[in-house]
Residue frames as a rotation matrix with the C-alpha (Angstrom) as fourth column:
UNK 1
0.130 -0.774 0.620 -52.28
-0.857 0.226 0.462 -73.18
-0.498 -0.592 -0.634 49.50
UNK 2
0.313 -0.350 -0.883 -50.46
-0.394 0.798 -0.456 -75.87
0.865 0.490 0.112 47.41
UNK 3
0.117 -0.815 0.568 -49.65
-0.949 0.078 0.307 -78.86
-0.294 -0.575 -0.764 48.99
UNK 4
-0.257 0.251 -0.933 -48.98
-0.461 0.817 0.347 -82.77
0.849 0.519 -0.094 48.65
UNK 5
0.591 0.326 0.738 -50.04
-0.767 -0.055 0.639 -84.46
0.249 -0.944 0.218 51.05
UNK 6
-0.327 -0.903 -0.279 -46.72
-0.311 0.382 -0.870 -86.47
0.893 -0.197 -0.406 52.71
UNK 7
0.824 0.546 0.153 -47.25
-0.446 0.457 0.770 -88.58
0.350 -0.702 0.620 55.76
UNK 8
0.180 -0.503 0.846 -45.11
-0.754 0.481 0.447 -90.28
-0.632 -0.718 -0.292 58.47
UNK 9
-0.614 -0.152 -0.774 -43.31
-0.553 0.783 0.285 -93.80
0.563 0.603 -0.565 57.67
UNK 10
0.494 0.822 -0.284 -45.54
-0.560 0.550 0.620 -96.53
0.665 -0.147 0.732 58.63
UNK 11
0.658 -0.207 0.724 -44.74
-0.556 0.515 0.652 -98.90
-0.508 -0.832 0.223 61.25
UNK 12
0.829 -0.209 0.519 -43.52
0.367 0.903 -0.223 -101.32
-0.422 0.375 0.825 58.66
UNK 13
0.568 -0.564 0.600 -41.41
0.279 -0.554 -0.784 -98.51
0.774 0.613 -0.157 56.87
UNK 14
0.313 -0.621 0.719 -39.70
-0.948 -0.247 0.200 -97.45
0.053 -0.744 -0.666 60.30
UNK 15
0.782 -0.378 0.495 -39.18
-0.022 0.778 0.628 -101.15
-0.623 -0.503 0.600 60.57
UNK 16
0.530 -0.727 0.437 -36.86
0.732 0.132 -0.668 -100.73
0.428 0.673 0.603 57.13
UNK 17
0.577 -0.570 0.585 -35.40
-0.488 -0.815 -0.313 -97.20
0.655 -0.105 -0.749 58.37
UNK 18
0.653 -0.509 0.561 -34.09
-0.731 -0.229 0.643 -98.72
-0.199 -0.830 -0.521 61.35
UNK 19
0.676 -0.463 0.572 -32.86
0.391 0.885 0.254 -102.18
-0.624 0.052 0.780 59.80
UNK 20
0.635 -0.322 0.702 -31.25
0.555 -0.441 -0.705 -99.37
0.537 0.838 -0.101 57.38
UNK 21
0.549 -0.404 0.732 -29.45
-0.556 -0.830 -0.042 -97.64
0.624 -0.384 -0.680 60.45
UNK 22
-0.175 -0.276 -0.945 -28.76
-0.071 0.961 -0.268 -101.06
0.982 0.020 -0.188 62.07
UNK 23
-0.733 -0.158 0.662 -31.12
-0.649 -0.133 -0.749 -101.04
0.206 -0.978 -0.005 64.41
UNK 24
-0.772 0.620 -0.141 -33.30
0.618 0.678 -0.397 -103.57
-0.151 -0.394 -0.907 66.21
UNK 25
-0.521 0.607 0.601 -36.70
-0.503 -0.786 0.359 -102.67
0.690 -0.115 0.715 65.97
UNK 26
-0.851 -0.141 -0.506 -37.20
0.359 0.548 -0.756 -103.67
0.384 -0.825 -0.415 69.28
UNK 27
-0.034 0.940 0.339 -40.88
0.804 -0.175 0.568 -103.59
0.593 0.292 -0.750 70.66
UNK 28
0.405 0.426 -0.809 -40.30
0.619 -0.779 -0.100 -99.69
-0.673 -0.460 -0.579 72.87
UNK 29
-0.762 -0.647 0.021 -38.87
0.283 -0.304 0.910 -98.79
-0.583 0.699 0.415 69.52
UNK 30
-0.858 0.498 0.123 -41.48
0.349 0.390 0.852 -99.63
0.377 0.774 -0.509 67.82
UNK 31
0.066 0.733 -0.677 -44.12
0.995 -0.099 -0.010 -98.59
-0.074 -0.673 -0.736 71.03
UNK 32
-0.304 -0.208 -0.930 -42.45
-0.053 -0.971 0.234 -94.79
-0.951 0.120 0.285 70.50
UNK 33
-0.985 0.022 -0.173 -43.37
-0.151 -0.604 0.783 -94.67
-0.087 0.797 0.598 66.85
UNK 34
-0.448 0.878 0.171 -46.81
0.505 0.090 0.858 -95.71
0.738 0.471 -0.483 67.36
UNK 35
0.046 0.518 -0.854 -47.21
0.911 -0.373 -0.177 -93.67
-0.410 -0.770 -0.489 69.91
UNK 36
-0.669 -0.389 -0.633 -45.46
0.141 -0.903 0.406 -90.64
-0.730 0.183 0.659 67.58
UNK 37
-0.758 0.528 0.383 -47.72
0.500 0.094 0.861 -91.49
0.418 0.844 -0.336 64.72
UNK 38
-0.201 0.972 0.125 -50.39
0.873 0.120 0.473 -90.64
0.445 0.204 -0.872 66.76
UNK 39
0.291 -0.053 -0.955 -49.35
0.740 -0.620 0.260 -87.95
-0.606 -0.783 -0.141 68.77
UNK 40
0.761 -0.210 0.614 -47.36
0.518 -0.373 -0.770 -86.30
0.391 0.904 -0.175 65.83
UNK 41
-0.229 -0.843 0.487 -45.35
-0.142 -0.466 -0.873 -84.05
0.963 -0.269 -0.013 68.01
UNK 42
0.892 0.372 -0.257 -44.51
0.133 0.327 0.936 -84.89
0.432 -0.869 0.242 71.77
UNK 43
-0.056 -0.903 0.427 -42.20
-0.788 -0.223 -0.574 -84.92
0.613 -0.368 -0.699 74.26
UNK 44
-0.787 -0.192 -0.586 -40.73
0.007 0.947 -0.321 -87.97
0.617 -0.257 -0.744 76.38
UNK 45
-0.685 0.701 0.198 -43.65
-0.231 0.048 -0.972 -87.28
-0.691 -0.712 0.129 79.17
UNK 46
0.154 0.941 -0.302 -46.73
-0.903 0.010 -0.429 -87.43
-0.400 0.339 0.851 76.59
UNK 47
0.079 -0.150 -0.985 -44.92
-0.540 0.825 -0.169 -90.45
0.838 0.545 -0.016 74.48
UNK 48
-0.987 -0.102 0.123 -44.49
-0.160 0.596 -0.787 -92.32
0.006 -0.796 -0.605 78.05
UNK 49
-0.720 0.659 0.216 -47.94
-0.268 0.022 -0.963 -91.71
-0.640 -0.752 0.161 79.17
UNK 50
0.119 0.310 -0.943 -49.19
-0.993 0.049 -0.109 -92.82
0.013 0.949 0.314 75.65
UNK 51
0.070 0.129 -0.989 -47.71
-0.593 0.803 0.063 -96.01
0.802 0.582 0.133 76.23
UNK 52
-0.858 0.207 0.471 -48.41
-0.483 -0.010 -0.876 -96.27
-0.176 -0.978 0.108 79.64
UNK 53
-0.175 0.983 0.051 -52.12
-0.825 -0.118 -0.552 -95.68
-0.537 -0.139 0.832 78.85
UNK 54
0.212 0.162 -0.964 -51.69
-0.925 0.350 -0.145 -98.35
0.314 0.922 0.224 75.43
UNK 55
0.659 -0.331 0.676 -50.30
-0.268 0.736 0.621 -100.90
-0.703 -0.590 0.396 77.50
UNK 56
0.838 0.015 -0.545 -47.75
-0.544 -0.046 -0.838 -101.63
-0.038 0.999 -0.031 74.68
UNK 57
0.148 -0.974 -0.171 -44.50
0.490 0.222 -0.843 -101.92
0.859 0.042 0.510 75.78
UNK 58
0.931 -0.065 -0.358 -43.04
0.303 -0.409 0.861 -101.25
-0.202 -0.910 -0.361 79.52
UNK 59
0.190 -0.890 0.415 -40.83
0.810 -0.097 -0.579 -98.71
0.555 0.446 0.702 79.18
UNK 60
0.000 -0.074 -0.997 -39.07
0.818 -0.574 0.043 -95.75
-0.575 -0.816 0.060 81.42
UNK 61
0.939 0.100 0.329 -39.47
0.340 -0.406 -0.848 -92.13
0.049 0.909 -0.415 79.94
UNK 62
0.348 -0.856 -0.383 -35.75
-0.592 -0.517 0.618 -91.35
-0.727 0.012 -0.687 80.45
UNK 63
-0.606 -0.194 0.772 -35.49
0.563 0.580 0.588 -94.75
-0.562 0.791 -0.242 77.60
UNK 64
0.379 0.822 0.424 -38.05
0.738 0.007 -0.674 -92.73
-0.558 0.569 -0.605 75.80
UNK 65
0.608 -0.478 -0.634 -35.96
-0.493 -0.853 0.170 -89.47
-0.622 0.209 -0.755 75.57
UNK 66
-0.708 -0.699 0.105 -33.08
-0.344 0.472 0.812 -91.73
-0.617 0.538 -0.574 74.71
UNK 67
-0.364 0.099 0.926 -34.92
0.645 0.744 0.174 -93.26
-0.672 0.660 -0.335 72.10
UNK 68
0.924 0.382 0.006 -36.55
0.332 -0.795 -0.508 -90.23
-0.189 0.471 -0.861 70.62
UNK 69
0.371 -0.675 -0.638 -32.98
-0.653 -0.678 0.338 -88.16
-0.661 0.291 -0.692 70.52
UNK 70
-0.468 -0.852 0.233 -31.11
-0.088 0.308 0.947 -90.93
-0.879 0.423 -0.219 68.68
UNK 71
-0.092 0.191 0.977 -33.90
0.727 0.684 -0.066 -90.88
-0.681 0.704 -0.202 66.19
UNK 72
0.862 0.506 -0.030 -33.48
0.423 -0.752 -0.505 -87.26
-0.278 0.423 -0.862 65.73
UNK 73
0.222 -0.940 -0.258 -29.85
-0.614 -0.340 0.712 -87.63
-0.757 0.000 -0.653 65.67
UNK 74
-0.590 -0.227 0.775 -30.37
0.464 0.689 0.556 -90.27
-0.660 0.688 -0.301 62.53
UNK 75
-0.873 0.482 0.077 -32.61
-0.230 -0.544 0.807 -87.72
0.431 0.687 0.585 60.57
UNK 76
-0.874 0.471 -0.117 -35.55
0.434 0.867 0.247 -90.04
0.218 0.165 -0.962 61.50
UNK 77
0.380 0.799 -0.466 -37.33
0.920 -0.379 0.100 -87.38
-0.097 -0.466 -0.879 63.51
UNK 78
-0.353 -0.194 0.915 -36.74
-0.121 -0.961 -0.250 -83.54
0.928 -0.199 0.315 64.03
UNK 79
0.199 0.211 -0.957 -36.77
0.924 -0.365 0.112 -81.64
-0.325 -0.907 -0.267 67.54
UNK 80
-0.393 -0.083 0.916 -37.61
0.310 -0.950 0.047 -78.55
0.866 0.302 0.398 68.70
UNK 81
-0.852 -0.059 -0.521 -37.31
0.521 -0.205 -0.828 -76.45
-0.058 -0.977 0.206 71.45
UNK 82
0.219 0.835 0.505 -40.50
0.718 -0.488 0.496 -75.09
0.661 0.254 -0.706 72.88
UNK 83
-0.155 -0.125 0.980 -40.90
-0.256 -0.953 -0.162 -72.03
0.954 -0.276 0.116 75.23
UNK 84
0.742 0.173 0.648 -41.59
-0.669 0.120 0.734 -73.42
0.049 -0.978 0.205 78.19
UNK 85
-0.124 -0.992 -0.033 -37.91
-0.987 0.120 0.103 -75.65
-0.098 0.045 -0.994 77.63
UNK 86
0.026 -0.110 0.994 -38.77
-0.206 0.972 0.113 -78.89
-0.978 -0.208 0.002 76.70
UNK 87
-0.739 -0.580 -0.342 -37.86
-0.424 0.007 0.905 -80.84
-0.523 0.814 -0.252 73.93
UNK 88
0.516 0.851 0.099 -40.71
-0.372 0.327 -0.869 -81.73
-0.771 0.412 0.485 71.33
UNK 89
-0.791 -0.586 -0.174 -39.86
-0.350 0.201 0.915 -83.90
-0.501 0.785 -0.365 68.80
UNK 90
0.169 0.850 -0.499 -41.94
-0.876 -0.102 -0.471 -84.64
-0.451 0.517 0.728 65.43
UNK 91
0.188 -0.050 0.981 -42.74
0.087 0.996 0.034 -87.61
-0.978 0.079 0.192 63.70
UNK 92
0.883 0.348 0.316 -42.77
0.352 -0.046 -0.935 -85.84
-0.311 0.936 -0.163 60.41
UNK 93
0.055 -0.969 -0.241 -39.17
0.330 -0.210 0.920 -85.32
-0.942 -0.130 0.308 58.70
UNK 94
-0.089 -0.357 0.930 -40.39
0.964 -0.266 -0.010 -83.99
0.251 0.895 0.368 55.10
UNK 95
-0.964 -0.255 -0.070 -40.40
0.264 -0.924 -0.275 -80.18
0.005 -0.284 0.959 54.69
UNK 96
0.178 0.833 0.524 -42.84
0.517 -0.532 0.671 -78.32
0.838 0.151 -0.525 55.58
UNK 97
-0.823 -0.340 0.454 -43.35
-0.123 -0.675 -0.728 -75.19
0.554 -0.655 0.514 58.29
UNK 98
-0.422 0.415 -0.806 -44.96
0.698 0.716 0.002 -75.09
0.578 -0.562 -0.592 61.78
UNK 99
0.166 0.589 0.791 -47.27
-0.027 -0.799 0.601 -73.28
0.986 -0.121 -0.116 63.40
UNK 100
-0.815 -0.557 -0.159 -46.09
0.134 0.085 -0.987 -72.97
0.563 -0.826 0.005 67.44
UNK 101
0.624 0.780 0.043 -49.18
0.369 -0.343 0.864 -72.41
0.689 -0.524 -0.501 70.10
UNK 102
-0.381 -0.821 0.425 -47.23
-0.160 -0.394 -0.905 -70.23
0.910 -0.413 0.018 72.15
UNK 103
-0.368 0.507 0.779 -49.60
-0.885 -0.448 -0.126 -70.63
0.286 -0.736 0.614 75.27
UNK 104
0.612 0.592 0.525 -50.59
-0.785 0.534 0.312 -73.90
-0.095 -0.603 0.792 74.97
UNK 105
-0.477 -0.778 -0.409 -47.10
-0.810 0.208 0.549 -75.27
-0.343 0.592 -0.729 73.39
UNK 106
0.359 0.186 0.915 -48.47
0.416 0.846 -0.335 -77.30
-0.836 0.500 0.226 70.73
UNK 107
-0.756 -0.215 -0.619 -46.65
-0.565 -0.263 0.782 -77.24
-0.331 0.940 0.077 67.24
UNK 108
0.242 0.891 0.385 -48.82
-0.035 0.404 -0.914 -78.06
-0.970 0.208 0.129 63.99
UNK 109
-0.365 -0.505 0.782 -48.18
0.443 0.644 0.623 -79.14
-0.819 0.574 -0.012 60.79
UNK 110
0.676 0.021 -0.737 -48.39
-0.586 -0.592 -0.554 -76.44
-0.448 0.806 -0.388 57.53
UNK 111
-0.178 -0.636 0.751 -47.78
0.750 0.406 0.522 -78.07
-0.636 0.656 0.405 54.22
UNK 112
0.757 0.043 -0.652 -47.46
-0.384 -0.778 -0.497 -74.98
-0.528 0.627 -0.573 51.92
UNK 113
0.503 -0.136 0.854 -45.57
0.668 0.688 -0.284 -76.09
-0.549 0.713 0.437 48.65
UNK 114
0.296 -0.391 0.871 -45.69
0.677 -0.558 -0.480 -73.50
0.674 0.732 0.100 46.46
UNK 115
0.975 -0.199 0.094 -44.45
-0.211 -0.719 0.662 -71.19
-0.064 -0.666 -0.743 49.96
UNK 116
0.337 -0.883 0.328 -41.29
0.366 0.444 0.818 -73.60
-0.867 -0.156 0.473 51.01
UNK 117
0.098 -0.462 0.881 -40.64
0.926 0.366 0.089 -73.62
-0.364 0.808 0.464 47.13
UNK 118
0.794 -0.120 0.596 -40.58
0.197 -0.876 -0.439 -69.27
0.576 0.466 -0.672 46.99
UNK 119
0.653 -0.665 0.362 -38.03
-0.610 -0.178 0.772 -69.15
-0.449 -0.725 -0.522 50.50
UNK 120
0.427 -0.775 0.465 -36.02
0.534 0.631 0.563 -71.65
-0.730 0.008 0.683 48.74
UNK 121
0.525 -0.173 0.833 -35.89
0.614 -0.600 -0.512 -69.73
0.589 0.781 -0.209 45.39
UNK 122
0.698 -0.239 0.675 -34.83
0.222 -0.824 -0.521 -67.03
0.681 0.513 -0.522 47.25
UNK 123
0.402 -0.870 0.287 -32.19
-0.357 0.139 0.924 -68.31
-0.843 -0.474 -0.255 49.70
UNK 124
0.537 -0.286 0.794 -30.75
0.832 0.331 -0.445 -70.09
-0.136 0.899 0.415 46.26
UNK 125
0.777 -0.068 0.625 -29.56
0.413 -0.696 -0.588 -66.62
0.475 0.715 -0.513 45.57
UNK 126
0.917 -0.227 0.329 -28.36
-0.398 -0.437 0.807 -65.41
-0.039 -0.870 -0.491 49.12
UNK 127
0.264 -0.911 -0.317 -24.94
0.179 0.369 -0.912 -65.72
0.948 0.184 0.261 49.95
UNK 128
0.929 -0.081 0.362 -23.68
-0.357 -0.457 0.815 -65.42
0.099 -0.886 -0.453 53.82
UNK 129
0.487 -0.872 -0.048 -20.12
-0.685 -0.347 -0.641 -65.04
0.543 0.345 -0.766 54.16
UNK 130
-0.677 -0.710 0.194 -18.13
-0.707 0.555 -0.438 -68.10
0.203 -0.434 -0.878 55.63
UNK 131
-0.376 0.676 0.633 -21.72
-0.080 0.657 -0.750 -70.21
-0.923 -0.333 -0.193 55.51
UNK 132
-0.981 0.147 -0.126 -22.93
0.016 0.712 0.702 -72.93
0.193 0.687 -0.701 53.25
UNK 133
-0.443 0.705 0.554 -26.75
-0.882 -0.233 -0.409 -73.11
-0.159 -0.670 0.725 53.23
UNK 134
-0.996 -0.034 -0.083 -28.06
-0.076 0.817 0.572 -76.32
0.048 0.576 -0.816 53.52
UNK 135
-0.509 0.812 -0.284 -31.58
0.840 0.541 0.040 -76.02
0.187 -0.218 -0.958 54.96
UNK 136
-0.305 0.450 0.839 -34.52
-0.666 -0.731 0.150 -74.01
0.681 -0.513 0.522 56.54
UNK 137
-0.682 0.433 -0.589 -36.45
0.729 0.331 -0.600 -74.47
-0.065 -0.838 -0.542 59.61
UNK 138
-0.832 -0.006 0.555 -39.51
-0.098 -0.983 -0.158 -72.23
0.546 -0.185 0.817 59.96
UNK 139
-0.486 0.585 -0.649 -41.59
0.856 0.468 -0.219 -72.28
0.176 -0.662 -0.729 62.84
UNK 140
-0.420 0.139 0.897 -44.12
-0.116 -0.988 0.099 -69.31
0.900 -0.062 0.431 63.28
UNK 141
-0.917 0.119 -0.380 -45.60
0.393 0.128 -0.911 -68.22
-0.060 -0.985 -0.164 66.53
UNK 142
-0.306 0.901 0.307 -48.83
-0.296 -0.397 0.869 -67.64
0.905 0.175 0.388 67.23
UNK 143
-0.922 0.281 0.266 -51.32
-0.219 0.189 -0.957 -67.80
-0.319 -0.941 -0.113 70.10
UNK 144
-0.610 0.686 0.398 -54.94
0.787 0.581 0.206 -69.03
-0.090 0.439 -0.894 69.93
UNK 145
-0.774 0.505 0.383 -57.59
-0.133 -0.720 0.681 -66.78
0.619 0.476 0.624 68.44
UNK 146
0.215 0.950 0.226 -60.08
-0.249 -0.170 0.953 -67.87
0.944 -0.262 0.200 71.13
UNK 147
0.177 -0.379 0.908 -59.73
-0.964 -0.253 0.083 -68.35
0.198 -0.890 -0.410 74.74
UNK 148
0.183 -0.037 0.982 -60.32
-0.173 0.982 0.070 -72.36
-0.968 -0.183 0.173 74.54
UNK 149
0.055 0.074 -0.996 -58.57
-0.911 0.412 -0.019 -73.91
0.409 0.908 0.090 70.95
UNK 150
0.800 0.313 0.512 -59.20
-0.305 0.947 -0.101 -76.97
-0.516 -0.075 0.853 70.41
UNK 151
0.096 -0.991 0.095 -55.99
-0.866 -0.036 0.499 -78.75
-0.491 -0.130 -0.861 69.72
């Protein structure tokens, strides 16, 4: 498995993304990305109770949602829907493909290089009639291989 290894922006670097989107980084701005950094993928309940537990910043999680979607509606993050309907949203926004825990809904992070870089090759070719491709998404599914993974 090729990969590089690619990493979230730092606190300080989200502080440029947002002053680059013209936003405040305002300190439950700032409490959501250190809470995403560590959490990597989450939904508004787990990023609340993250900064609940961190004491960081006093925020509500319906400001958390709202602060998570608008960064996934500026590129800043990705979402994704899990099976049990909630919205999970990642901290990571370069390419790479995820691994789903159907059972315990946790997504994980697969940097495969030289993969991404054969599916592109060969969408490059594809054509689909009245559609422009601009991207993938690929998320596989899977379930744990033992009765307790560790997560």
């Amino acid at each position: 498995m090729n990969a590089t290894i690619r990493k979230a922006p730092s606190l300080e670097e989200f502080k440029t993304v947002l002053k680059k989107h013209s936003l405040k980084a305002t300190p439950q701005r700032l409490a959501v990305h250190e809470a995403m950094l560590t959490l990597g993928h989450a939904c508004a309940d787990m990023v609340s109770d993250y900064i609940r537990a961190n004491g960081k910043a006093k925020v509500t999680t319906a400001s958390v949602y709202n602060i998570l979607a608008q960064l996934a509606l500026l590129g800043i993050y990705q979402h994704r829907m899990s099976s049990n309907n909630k919205m999970y949203f990642d901290v990571n926004n370069f390419k790479h493909i995820h691994l789903y825990d159907k059972v315990n809904h946790y997504f994980k992070d697969v940097q495969d290089d030289e993969f991404i870089e054969m599916i592109e090759s060969k969408l490059s070719h594809k054509r689909f009639k009245g559609y422009k491709i601009e991207g993938f998404d690929m998320q596989i599914i899977c379930r744990p291989t033992r009765k307790k993974a560790s997560v």
